[in-house]
C-alpha positions, 0 to 999 in steps of 0.5 A: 498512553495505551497503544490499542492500535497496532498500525493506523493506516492513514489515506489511499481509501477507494474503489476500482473499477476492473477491466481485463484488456486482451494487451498492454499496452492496448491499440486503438479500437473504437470497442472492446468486447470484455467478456470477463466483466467489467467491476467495480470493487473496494480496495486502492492502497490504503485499503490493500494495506489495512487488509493485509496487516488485518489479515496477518493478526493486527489491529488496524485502523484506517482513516481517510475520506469517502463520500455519501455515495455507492462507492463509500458503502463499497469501501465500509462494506470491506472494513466491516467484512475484514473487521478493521475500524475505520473512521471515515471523514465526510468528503462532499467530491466524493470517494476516489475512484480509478479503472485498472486495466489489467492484461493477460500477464497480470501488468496493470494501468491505472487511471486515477479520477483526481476530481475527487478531493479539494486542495484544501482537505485536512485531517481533523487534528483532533482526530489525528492527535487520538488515534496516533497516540493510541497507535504503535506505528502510522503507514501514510498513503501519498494521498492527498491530504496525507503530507500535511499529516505528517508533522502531526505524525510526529509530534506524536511519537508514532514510528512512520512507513510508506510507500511511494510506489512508482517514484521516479526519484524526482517528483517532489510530490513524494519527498515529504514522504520520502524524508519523513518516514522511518520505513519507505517502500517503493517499486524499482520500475521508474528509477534509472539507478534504484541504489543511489535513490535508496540511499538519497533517502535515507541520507536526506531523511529519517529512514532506518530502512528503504526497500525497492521491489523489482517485481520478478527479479526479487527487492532491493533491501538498504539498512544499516548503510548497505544494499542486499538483494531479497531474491523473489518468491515462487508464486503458489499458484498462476500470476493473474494480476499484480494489483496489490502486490506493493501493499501486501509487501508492506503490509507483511513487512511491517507485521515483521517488524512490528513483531521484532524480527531483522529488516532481512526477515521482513523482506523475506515475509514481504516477498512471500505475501507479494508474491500471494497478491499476484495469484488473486484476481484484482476483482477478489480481497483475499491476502495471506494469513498468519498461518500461511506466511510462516509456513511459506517463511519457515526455514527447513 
């Protein structure tokens, strides 16, 4: 079968709404005066994502939920302006929404609206079963309904990534991701002992490679049955936000990986287009192109 599809990008389809707060976290008062404006845009981690590795040359193709609402217009509006395909299942609650909180050092909170989906929504199996075959690879959201995808995912024969974000290692929401998936993202920040999460992982489940970001202090890179340490990028320009650095790591390490080069060199890739993420503005959709991530990536 032709694998027209480089990377199906499966849920975390959404808009934020934007809120820069003098502080994190912020005291009680009964107002705020937000001189910076308050915004809503399109764009939750699957959409970041989707962006990203449409950004570096790949074809993408997102499919989740969205609603017959604003907020779905605002989620086509940026597939159509960034030309990803984008099959969108009718939702009747609605499209996700949540509010960012963003402080002065770029740090964020997010508050998720979980009113808008049912327990029971499923993927469309016929659906699925088409765009996994004609897809190279599957980055799956944790959203819901993404983890009843999963066996479909593989039945299909198509190599699976995701991210799990701030895991805390415990959650057992996360662990049919964890365990499915080839590749596994997550962030450091909740886990008292990154390593020994890493490698629960990849002893338990499928993965070839488990990556833990830290933030300033670089990754945390596990294949092969040995950690190494990715040490962070410099930033080009002033961090301002955070919001989408997680998904423009996986986004650009799967570009990495897809074209053939070592897990190292994917951290490397990784590293540099997170690092990019930080210095744009929650309230703008601008990842870093091809052009730039090699010249940033290019040995002396």
């Amino acid at each position: 079968m032709s694998r027209d599809i480089d990377v199906l990008v499966l849920g975390g389809a959404g808009v934020d709404t934007i809120v820069y707060v003098p502080e994190l976290p912020l005291p009680y008062a009964d107002s705020y005066m937000i001189d910076s404006g308050i915004r809503a845009r399109a764009g939750q981690t699957g959409d970041f994502v989707a962006v990203g590795l449409s950004g570096l040359g790949l074809r993408t193709h997102h499919v989740d939920f969205l609603g017959d609402d604003p907020e779905g217009e605002l989620v086509r509006a940026l597939h159509q302006e960034h030309g990803i395909a984008l099959t969108a299942i009718p939702q009747p609650a609605g499209t996700k929404r949540a509010v960012n909180l963003v402080g002065p050092d770029g740090r964020r909170l997010s508050l998720y609206d979980t009113s808008r989906a049912h327990a029971d929504d499923r993927f469309p199996e016929d659906t699925l079963r088409t765009l996994a075959g004609a897809s190279r690879h599957a980055h799956v959201s944790i959203t819901h309904p993404c983890a009843h995808a999963l066996p479909l995912l593989r039945e299909a024969g198509v190599t699976l990534s995701t991210d799990l974000h701030n895991w805390d290692g415990e959650n057992p929401h996360h662990e049919p991701f964890a365990y499915a998936a080839d590749m596994v993202f997550l962030s450091a920040a909740a886990l008292t002992h990154p390593e020994r999460t890493m490698r629960r992982i990849a002893e338990r489940g499928r993965a070839e490679v488990v990556v833990a970001t830290a933030g300033a202090e670089g990754a945390y890179l596990l294949t092969d049955g040995e950690v190494t340490h990715v040490p962070p990028v410099a930033p080009p320009a002033p961090v301002v936000d955070s919001n989408g650095a997680g998904d423009a790591f996986a986004a650009a390490f799967l570009f990495g990986r897809l074209a053939g080069e070592p897990p190292h060199r994917c951290a490397v890739y990784g590293a540099v287009a997170g690092a990019h993420a930080c210095t744009v503005p929650s309230t703008e959709t601008a990842p870093i192109d091809l052009t730039g991530l090699l010249r940033r990536t290019a040995t002396p």
